[in-house]
C-alpha positions as CSV (number, residue, x, y, z in Angstrom):
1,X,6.3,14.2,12.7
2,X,6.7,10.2,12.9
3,X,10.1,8.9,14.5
4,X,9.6,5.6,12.6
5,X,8.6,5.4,9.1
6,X,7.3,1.4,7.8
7,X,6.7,1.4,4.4
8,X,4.9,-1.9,3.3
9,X,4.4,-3.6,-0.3
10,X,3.0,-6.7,-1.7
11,X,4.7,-9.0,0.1
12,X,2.7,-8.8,3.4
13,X,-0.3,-9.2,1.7
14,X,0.3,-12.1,-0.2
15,X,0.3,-14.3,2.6
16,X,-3.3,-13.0,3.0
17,X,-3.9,-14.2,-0.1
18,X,-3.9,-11.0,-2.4
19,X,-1.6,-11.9,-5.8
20,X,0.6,-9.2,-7.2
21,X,0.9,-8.5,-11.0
22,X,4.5,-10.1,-11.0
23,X,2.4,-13.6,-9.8
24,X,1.4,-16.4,-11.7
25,X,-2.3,-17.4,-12.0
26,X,-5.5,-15.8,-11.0
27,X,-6.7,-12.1,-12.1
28,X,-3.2,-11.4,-13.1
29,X,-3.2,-13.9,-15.8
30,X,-6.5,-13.1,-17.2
31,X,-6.1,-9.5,-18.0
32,X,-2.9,-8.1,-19.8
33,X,-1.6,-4.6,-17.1
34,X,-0.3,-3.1,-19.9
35,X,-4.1,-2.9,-21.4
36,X,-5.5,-2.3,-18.1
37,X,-3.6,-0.9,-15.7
38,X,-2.2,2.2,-17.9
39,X,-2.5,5.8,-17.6
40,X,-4.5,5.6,-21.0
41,X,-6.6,2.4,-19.8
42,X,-9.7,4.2,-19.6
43,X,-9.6,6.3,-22.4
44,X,-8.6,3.0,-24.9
45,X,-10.4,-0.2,-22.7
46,X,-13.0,1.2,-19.9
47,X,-14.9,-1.7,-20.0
48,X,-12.4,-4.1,-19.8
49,X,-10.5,-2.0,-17.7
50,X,-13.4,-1.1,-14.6
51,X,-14.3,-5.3,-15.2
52,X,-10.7,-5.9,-14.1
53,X,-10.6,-3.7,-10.7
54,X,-14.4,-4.8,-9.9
55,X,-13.2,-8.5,-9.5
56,X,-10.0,-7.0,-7.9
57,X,-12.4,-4.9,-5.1
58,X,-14.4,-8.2,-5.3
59,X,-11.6,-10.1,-4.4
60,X,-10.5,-8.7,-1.2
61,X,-13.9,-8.9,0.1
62,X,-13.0,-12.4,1.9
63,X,-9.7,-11.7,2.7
64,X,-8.1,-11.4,6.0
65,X,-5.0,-9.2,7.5
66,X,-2.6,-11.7,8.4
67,X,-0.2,-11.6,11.5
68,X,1.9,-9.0,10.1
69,X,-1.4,-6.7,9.7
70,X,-2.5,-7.0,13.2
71,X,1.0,-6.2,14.7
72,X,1.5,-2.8,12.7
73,X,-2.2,-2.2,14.0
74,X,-1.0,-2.6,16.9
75,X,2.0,-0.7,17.5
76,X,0.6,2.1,15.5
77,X,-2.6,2.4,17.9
78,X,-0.2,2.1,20.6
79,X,2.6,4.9,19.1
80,X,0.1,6.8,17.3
81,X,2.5,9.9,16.8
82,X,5.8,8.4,16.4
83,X,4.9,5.7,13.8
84,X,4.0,6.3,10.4
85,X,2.2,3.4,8.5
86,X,3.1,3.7,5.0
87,X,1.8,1.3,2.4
88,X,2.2,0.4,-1.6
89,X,-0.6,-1.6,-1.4
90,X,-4.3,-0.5,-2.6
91,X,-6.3,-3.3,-0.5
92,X,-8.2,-2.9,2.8
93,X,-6.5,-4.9,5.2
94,X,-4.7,-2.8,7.6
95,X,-8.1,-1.3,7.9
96,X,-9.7,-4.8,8.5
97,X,-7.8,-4.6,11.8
98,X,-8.5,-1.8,14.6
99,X,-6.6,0.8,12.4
100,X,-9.3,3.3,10.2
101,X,-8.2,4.4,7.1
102,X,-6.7,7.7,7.8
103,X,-3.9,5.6,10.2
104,X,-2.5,4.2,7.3
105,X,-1.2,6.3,4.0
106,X,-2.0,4.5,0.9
107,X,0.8,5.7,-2.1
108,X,-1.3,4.1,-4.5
109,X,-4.9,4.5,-3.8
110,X,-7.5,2.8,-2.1
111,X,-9.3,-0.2,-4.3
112,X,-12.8,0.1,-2.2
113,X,-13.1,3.7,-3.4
114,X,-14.3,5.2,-6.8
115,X,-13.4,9.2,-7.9
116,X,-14.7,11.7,-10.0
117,X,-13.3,12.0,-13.3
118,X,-14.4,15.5,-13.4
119,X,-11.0,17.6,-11.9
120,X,-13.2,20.1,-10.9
121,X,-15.4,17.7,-8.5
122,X,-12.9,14.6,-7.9
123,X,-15.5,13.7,-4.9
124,X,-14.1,10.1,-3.5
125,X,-17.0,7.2,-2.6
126,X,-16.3,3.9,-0.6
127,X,-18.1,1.3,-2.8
128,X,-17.0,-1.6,-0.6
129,X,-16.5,-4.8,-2.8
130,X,-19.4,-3.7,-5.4
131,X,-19.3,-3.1,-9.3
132,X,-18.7,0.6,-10.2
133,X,-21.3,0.8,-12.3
134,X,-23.5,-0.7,-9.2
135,X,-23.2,2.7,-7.1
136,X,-25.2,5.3,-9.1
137,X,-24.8,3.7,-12.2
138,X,-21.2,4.5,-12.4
139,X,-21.9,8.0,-12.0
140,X,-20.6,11.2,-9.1
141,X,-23.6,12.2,-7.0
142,X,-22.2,15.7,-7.3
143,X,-22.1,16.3,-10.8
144,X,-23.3,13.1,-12.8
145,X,-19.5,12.4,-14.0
146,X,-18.4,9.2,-14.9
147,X,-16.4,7.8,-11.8
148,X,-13.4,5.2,-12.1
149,X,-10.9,3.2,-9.5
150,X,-9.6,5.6,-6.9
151,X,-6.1,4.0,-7.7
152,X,-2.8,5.4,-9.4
153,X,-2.5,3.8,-12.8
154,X,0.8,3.4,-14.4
155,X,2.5,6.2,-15.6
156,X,0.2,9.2,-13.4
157,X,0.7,10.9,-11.1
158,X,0.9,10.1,-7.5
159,X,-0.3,12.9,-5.0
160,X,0.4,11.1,-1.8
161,X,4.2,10.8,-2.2
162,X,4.6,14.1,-1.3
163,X,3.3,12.9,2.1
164,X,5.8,10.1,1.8
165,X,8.8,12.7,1.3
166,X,7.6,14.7,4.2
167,X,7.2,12.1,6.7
168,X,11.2,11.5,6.3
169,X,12.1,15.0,7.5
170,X,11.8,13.9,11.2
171,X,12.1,10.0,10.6
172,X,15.1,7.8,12.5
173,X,13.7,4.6,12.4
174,X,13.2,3.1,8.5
175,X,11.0,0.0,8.3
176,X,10.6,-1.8,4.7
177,X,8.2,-4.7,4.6
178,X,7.5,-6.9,1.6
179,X,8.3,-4.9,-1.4
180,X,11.0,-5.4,-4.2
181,X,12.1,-1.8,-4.5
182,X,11.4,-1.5,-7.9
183,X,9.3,0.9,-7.6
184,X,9.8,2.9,-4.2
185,X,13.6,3.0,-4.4
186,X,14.0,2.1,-0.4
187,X,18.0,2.2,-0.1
188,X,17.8,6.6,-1.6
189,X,16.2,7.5,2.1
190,X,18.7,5.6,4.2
191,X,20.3,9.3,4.8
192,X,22.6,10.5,7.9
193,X,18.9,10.9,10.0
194,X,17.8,6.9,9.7
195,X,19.7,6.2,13.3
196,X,18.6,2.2,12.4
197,X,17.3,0.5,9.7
198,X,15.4,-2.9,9.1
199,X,14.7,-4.4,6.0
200,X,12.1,-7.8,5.3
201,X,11.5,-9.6,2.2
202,X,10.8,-13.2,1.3
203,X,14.4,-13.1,-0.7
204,X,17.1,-10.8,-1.9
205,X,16.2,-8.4,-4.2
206,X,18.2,-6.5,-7.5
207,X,16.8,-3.2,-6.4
208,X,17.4,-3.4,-2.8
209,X,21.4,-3.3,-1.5
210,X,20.8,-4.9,1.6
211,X,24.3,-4.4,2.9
212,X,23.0,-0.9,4.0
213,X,20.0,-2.2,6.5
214,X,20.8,-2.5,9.8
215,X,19.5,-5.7,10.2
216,X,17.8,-7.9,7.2
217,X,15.2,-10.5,7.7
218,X,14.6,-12.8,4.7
219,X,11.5,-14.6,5.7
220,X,7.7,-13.8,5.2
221,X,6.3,-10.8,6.9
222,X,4.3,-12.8,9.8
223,X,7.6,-14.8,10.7
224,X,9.8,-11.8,10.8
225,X,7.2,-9.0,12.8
226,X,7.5,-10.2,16.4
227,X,11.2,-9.3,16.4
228,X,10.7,-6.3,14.0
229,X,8.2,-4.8,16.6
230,X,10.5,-5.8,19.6
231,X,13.2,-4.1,17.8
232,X,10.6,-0.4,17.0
233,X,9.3,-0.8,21.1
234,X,13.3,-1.2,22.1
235,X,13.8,2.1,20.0
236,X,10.9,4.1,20.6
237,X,11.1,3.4,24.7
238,X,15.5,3.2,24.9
239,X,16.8,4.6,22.0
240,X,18.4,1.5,20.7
């Protein structure tokens, strides 16, 4: 199991470029998440609903991993046993480094790929930054069943947590990049194990009781990574 555990959200990815649904403007704007982004969004709006992640998968086709990206690609290639990359985010852009895609654990999904709705099949295809209903007419090669976004909507289920959980039963380093803690609530695994703790967000945030972080780095990701990486090579190779 990992030593170090960084779990990344929006906020490193915004500086590529990539909006979140708490933004202003863009694809976020157009398209209400409550209609499209729901557990039930299929079964009540499917058009409107696979329209919304096709310009989403579109979207990150031009996109590039920022500083911050290429740093955690980086020391993960470098520590590939004691580092677990752990992400919130559904794009492609840790994997636009040198890092494939089973480096990195997604929580949420992977927007490139499409899954069987059938449970009995579930077969996952990477579409790249096509339509859905581009790649077999929107149908599994296995057994002709509709596919959708291989993504968590709102309100299901999310498999890969249990990974998350599992990775903390060895973890002593706790890394928390760009995300609000609304949803992951970061500050519940800051247990006896975490020997040190960093925490890095644009601002403070309601969720987040910073006061518990070892050290706290208000800036964006790509400012704050060269010392957060000095600091994860100084405890990895000393201990500190």
């Amino acid at each position: 199991m990992s030593k170090i555990i960084i779990l990344s959200g929006a906020g490193i990815s915004a500086e590529s470029g990539i909006s979140t649904f708490r933004d202003n403007g863009g694809l976020w704007d157009e398209y209400d998440v409550n209609v499209v982004c729901n557990y039930d969004s299929l079964k009540k709006n499917e058009k409107l609903t696979l329209e919304f992640y096709d310009k989403r998968r579109a979207d990150l086709k031009h996109k590039k991993p920022n500083h911050a990206h290429n740093i955690l690609a980086k020391l993960k290639q470098k520590y590939p046993d004691d580092i677990a990359l752990i992400t919130q985010n559904v794009d492609d852009l840790f994997e636009k480094t040198t890092l494939t895609r089973d480096d990195v654990l997604h929580l949420h999904g992977f927007l490139t790929e499409v899954s069987c709705r059938n449970p009995r099949c579930s077969t996952i295809y990477d579409i790249g930054y096509n339509k859905i209903y581009n790649f077999n007419d929107g149908r599994c090669l296995e057994c002709n069943s509709r596919l959708r976004p291989n993504i968590v909507f709102f309100g299901e289920r999310a498999p890969e947590y249990e990974k998350l959980y599992k990775a903390f039963a060895e973890c002593e380093m706790f890394v928390v990049i760009g995300t609000s803690g609304a949803v992951i609530q970061t500050d519940s695994f800051l247990n006896a194990k975490i020997k040190r703790s960093i925490l890095n967000n644009l601002e403070p945030s309601d969720s987040i009781n910073d006061k518990r972080y070892s050290k706290v780095l208000f800036k964006p990701a790509s400012e704050a990574i060269d010392e957060i990486a000095m600091d994860i090579e100084d405890f990895l190779t000393q201990g500190i």
